[in-house]
C-alpha positions as protocol buffer text, in pm:
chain_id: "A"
residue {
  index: 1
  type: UNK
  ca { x: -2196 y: -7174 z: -8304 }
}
residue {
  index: 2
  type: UNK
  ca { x: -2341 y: -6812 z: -8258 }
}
residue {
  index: 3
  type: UNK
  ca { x: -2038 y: -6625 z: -8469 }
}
residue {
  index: 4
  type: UNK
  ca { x: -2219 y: -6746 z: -8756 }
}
residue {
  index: 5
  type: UNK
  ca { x: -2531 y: -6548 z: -8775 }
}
residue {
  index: 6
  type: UNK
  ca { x: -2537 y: -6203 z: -8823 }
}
residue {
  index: 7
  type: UNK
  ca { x: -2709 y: -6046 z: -8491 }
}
residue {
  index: 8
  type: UNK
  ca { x: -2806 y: -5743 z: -8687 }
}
residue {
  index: 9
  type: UNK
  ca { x: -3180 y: -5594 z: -8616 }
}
residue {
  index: 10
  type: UNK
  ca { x: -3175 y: -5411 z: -8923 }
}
residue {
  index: 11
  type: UNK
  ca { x: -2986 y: -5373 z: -9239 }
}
residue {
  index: 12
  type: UNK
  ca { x: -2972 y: -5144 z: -9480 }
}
residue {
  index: 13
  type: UNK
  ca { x: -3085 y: -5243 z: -9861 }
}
residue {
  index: 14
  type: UNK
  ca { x: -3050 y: -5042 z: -10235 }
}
residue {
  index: 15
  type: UNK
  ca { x: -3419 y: -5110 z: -10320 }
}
residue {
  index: 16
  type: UNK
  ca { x: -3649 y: -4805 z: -10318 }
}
residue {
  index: 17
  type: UNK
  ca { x: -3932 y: -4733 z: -10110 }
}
residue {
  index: 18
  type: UNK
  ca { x: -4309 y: -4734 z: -10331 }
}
residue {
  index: 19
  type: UNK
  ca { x: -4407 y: -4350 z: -10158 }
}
residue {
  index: 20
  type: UNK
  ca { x: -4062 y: -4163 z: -10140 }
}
residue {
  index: 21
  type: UNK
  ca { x: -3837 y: -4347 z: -10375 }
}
residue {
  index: 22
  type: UNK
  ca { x: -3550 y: -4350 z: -10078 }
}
residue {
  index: 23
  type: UNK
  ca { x: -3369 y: -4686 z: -9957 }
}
residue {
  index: 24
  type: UNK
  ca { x: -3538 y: -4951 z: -9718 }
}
residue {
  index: 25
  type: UNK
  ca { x: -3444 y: -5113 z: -9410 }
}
residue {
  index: 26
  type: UNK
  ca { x: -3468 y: -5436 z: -9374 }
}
residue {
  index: 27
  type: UNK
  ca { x: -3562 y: -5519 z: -8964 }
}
residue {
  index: 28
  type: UNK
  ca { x: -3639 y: -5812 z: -8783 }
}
residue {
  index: 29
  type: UNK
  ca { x: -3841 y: -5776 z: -8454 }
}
residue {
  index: 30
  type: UNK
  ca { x: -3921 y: -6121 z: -8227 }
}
residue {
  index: 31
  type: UNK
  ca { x: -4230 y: -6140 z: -8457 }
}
residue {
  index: 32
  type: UNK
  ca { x: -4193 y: -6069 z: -8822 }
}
residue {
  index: 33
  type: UNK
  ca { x: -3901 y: -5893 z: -9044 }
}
residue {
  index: 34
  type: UNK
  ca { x: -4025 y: -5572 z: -9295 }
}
residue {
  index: 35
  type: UNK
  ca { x: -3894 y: -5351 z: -9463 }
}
residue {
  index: 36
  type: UNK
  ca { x: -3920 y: -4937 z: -9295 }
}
residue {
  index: 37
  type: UNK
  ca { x: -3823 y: -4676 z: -9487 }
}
residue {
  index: 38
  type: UNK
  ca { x: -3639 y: -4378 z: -9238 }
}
residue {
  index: 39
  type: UNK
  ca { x: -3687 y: -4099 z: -9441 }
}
residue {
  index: 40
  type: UNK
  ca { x: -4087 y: -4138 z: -9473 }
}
residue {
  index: 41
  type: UNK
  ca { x: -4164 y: -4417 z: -9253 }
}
residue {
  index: 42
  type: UNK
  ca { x: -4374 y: -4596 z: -9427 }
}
residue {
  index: 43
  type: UNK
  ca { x: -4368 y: -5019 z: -9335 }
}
residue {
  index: 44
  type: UNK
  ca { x: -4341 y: -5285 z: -9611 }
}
residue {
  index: 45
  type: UNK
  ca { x: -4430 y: -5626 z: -9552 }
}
residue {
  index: 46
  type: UNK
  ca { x: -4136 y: -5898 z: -9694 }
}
residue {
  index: 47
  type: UNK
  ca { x: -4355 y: -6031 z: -9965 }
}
residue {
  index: 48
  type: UNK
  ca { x: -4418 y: -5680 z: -10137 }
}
residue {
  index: 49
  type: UNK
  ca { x: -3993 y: -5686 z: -10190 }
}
residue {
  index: 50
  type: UNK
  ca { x: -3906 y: -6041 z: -10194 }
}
residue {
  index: 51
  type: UNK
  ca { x: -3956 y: -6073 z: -10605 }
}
residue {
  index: 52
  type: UNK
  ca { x: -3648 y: -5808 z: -10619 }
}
residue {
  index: 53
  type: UNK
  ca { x: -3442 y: -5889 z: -10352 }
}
residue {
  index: 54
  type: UNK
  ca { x: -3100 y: -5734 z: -10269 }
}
residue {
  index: 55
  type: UNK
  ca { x: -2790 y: -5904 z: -10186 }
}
residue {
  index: 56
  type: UNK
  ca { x: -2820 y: -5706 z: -9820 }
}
residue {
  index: 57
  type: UNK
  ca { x: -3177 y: -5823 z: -9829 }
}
residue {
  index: 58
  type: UNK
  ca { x: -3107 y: -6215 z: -9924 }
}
residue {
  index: 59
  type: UNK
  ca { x: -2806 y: -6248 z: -9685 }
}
residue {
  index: 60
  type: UNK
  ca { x: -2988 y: -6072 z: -9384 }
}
residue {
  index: 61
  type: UNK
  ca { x: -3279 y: -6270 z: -9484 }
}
residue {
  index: 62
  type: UNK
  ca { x: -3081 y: -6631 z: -9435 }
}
residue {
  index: 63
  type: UNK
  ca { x: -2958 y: -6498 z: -9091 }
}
residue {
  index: 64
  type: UNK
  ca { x: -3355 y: -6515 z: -8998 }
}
residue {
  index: 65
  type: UNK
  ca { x: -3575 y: -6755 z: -8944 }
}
residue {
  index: 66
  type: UNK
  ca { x: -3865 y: -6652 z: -9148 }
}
residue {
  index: 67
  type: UNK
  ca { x: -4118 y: -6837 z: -9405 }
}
residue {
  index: 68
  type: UNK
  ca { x: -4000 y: -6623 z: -9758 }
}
residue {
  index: 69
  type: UNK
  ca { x: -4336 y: -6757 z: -9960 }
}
């Protein structure tokens, strides 16, 4: 049952960060999932990204239970 979810905290996506123009993570915490980006560190919430979604984004996102609206 578990070998089909991805147990990944954080994955790494090809859309840009708004400050620094370098790739997010997507991360998932026991609260929430965002989106950090390592070289500045600036935090995104979800929504601000979900419009432009990734395929690392949308298949880490269906690993997660999370409301996407």
């Amino acid at each position: 049952m578990w070998n089909s979810f991805s147990r990944a905290r954080k994955v790494q996506t090809t859309l840009p960060c708004r400050e620094c123009t370098n790739p997010v993570l997507i991360e998932r915490s026991c609260h929430e999932v965002h989106l950090t980006c390592p070289a500045c560190g600036r935090t995104y919430p979800v929504q601000e990204y979900i419009r432009e979604a990734d395929e690392a984004m949308e298949d880490f996102l269906n690993q997660v239970y999370c409301d996407r609206m």
